[in-house]
C-alpha positions in Angstrom: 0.0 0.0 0.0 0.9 3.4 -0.7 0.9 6.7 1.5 -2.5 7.8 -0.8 -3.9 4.4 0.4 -3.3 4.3 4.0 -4.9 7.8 4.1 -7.7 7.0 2.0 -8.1 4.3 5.1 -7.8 7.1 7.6 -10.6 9.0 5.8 -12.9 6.7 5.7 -12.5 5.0 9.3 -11.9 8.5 10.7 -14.7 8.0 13.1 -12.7 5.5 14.7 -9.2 7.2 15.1 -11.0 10.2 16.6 -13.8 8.7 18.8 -11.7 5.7 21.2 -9.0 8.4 21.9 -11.5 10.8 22.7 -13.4 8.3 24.8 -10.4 7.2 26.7 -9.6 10.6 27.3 -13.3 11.7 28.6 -13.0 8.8 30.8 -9.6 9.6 32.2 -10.6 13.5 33.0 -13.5 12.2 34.7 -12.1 10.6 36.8 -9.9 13.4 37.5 -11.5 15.5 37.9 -15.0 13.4 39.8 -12.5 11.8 42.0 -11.5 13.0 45.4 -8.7 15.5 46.1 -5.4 14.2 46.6 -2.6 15.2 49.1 1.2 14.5 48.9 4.3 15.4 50.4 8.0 14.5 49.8 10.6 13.3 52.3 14.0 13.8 51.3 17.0 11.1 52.6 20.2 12.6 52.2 22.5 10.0 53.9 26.1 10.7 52.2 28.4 9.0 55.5 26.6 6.1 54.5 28.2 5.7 50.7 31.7 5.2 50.0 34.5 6.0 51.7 36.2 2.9 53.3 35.4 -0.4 52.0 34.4 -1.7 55.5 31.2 0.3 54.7 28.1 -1.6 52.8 27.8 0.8 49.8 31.3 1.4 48.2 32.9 1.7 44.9 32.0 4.1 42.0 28.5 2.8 41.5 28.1 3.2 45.5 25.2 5.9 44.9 23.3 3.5 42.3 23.4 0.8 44.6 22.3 2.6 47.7 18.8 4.2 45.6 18.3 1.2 44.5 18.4 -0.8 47.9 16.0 2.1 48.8 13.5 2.0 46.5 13.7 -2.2 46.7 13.2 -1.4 51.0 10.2 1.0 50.5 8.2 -1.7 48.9 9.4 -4.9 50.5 6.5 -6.3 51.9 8.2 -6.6 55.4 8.7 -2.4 55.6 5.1 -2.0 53.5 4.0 -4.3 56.8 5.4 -2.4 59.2 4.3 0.9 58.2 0.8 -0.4 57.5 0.7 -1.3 61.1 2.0 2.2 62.3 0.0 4.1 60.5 -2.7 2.1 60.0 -3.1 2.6 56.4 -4.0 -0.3 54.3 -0.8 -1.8 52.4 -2.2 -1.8 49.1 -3.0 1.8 49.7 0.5 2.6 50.5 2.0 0.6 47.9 0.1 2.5 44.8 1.0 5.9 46.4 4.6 5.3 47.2 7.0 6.8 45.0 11.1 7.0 45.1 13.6 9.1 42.5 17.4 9.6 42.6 18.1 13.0 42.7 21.1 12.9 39.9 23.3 10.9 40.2 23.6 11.5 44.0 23.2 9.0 47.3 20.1 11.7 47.8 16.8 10.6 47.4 13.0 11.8 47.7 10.1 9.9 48.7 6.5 11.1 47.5 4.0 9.6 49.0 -0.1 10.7 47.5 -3.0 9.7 49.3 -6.8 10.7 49.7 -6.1 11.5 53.3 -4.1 14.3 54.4 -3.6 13.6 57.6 -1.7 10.1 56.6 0.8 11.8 54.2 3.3 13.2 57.0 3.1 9.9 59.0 3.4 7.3 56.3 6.5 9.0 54.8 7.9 9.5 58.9 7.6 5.8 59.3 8.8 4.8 55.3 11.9 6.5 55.6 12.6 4.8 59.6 11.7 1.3 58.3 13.7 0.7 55.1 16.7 2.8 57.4 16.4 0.2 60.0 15.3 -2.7 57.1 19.0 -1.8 55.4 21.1 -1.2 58.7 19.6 -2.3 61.4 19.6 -5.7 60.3 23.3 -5.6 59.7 23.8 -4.7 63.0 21.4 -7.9 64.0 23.5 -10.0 61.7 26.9 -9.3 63.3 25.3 -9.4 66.5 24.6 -13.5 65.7 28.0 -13.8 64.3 29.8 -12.5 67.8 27.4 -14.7 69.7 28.5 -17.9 67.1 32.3 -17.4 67.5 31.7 -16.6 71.3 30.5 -19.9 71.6 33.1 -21.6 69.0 35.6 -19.7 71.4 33.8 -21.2 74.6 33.8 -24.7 72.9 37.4 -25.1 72.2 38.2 -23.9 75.2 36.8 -26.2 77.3 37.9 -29.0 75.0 41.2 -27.7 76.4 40.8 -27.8 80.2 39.0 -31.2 79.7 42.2 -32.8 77.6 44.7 -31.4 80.6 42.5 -33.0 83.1 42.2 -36.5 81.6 46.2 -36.2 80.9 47.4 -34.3 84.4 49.5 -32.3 82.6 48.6 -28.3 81.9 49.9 -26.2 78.8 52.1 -29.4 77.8 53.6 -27.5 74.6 54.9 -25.3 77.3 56.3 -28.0 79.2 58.0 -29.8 76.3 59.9 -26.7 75.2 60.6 -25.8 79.0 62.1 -29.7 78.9 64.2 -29.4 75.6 65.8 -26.3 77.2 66.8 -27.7 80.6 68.1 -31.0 79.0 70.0 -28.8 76.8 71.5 -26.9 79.4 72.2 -29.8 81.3 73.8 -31.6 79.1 76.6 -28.4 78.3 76.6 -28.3 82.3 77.8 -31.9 82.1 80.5 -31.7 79.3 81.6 -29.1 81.7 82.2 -31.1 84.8 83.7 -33.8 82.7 86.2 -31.5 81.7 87.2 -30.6 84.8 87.4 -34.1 86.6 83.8 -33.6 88.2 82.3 -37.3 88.1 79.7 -36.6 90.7 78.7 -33.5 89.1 78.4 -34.8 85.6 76.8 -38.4 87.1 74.2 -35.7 88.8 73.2 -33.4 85.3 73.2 -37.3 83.4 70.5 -38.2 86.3 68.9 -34.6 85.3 68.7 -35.1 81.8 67.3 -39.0 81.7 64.4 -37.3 83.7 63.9 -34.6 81.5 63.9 -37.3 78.7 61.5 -39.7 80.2 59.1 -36.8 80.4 59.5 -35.8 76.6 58.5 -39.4 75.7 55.7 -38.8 78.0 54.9 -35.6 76.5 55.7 -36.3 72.4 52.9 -38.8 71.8 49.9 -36.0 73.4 51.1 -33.1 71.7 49.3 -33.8 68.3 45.7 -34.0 69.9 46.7 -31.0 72.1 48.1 -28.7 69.5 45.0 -29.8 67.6 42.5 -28.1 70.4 45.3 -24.6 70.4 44.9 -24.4 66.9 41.0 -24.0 67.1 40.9 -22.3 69.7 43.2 -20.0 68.0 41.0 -19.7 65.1 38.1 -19.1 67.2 40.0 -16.4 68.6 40.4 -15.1 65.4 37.0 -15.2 64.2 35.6 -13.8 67.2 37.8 -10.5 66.5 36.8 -10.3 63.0 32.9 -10.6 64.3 33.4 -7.7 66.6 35.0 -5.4 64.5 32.4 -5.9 61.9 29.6 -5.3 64.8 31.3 -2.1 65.3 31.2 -1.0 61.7 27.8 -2.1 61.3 26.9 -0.2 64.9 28.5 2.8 63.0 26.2 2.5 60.3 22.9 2.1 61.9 24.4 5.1 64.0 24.8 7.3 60.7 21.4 6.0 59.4 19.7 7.5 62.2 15.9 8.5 60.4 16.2 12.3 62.7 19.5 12.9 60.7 19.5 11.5 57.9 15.3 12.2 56.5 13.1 15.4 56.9 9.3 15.8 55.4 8.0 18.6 53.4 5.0 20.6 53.8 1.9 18.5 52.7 0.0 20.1 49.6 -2.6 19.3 47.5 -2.3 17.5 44.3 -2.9 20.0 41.5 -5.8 18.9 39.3 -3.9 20.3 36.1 -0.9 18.0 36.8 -2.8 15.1 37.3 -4.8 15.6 33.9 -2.0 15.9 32.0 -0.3 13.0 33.5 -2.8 10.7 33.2 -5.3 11.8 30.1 -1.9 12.1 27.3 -1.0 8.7 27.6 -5.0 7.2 28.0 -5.1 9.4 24.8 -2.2 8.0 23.5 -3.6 4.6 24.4 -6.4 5.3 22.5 -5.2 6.4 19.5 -2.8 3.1 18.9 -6.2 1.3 20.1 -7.9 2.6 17.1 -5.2 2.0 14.9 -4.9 -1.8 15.6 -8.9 -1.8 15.2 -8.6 0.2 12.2 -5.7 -2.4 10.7 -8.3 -5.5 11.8 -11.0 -4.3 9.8 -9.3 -3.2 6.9 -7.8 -6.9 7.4 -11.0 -8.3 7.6 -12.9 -6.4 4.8 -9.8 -7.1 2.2 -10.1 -11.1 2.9 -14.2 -10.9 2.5 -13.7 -9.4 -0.8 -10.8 -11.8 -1.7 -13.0 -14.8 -1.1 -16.2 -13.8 -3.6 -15.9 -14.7 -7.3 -15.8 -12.4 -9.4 -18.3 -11.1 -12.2 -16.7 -12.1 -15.2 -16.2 -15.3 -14.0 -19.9 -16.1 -13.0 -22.5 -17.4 -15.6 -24.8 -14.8 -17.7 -28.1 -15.9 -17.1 -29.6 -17.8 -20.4 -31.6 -15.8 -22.7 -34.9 -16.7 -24.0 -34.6 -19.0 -26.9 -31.1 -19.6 -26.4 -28.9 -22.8 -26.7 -27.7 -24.6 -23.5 -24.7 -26.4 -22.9 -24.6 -30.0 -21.5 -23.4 -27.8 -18.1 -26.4 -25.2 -18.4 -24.2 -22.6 -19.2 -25.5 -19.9 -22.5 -23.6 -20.6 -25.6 -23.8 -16.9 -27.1 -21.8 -17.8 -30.3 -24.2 -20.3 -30.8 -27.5 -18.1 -30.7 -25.3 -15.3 -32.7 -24.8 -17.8 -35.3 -29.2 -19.0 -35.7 -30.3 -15.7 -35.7 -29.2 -14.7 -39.3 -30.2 -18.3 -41.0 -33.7 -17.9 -39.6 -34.1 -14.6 -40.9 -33.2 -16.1 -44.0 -35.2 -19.0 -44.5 -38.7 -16.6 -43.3 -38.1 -14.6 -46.4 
């Protein structure tokens, strides 16, 4: 089809890419404008100790500000914070859900929550408790998750530990790494004690630090066989150690957080005012409009469709049967012969005169 073709199309269905648009649109400005007044307000989050800087923070790296909106906007309609505020305020979830709405401001870690609603007296106290909830759903609960890590290596550290003072009271012996090395010492030093009474003609002496040092030996031998298992019980006790150090620093940094994600520092509400009529109309009734208008198109391109494959599928006229004249010849199919009658009509004519 050419451009002369789609508009003759246009032309005549006219009636239909003008009237569903228009409909639509009626239909959206009455509710508009029919509908109660709305109220919003918008709270504005400006938390920048809580993006980048050091990496022991949650929200680091160049894309640090993306990440945090988008945490955000995920927390302010979880259904655990939608919950929660519901049950402060007392306003339905579904209600606060469809009037929630979260923007970046640039690319900065600021953000503004609008929140719209029937009610003006809900506005101030549904954005009050949004912006605390998704805080605390986002920090708080880091703080609750190192919290449980402390407590796990706290008991790991407990564990080994008594593992420990259980092994040295089934073997009588405490701190017998301590022991041994003490041991290896003495019989060291005895033993250059005894080269030195030998070299001066002290038998006694050197018969006394020989006594000395078979002692010392015996209780190596004594000692060498445990030290595995016991060595074993240091090492995760150690770790434990370790892990419990790790947990509390990260409790610290996560106290920090929730700390610098304190709602009375980090939020503050705007005036509540009235949704302006005007705005709302052009936000809603351009794109029902527009909805309309590629509505009638798609109708428009159906019918057409439709109207192009009825004609398509009736024969046409010069293929159909004339109907038989009177007088005329028939065919064994009852179809008119014309050449035939053409041919009679001049041999009668001829044989009556």
């Amino acid at each position: 089809m050419e451009i002369v073709d789609y508009l003759r199309v246009a032309r005549r269905r006219l009636w239909l890419l003008v009237g569903i648009p228009l409909v639509a649109g009626a239909a959206a400005a009455l509710v508009v404008l029919l509908g109660p007044q709305q109220y919003a307000a918008t709270s504005y989050v400006a938390a920048p100790a809580l993006v980048g800087g050091s990496a022991a923070q949650q929200y680091t790296g160049t894309q640090a500000a993306n990440q945090f909106a988008a945490a955000f906007a995920a927390a302010v309609t979880s259904p655990q914070v939608v919950d929660q505020v519901a049950a402060d305020t007392g306003v339905p979830a579904d209600t606060l859900r469809g009037g929630l709405a979260v923007k970046q401001v640039g690319a900065s870690s600021q953000l503004t929550v609008t929140y719209t609603a029937a009610d003006r007296s809900t506005v101030d106290p549904v954005l009050a408790a949004t912006g605390k909830r998704a805080l605390a759903f986002l920090f708080a609960s880091q703080v609750g998750i190192a919290t449980d890590e402390v407590k796990t290596a706290t008991d790991e550290l407990t564990t080994a530990t008594r593992a420990i003072n259980d092994w040295e009271k089934t073997n009588k012996v405490s701190q017998p790494d301590k022991l041994y090395q003490s041991t290896l010492q003495e019989i060291a030093s005895l033993r250059q004690q005894q080269l030195q009474m030998q070299a001066v003609g002290n038998a006694r002496g050197a018969n006394a630090a020989a006594e000395s040092i078979s002692a010392g030996q015996k209780r190596l031998d004594g000692l060498g066989p445990k030290l595995p298992d016991y060595q074993a019980l240091i090492a995760q006790r150690d770790s434990a150690t370790s892990a419990l150090a790790s947990a509390r620093q990260r409790l610290q940094q996560a106290r920090a957080q929730s700390q610098a994600a304190d709602p009375e520092k980090v939020t503050s509400v705007g005036e509540v005012q009235p949704v302006s009529r005007v705005k709302a109309l052009v936000g809603l009734v351009l794109p029902v409009l527009g909805a309309g208008l590629l509505l009638a198109v798609l109708l428009v391109a159906v019918l057409e469709w439709l109207s192009r494959s009825r004609r398509a599928g009736q024969p046409s006229a010069v293929g159909r049967a004339a109907p038989a004249p009177t007088g005329g010849q028939r065919g064994s199919d009852d179809t008119v012969v014309l050449p035939a009658v053409t041919a009679t009509v001049p041999e009668q004519n001829s044989r009556h005169r």
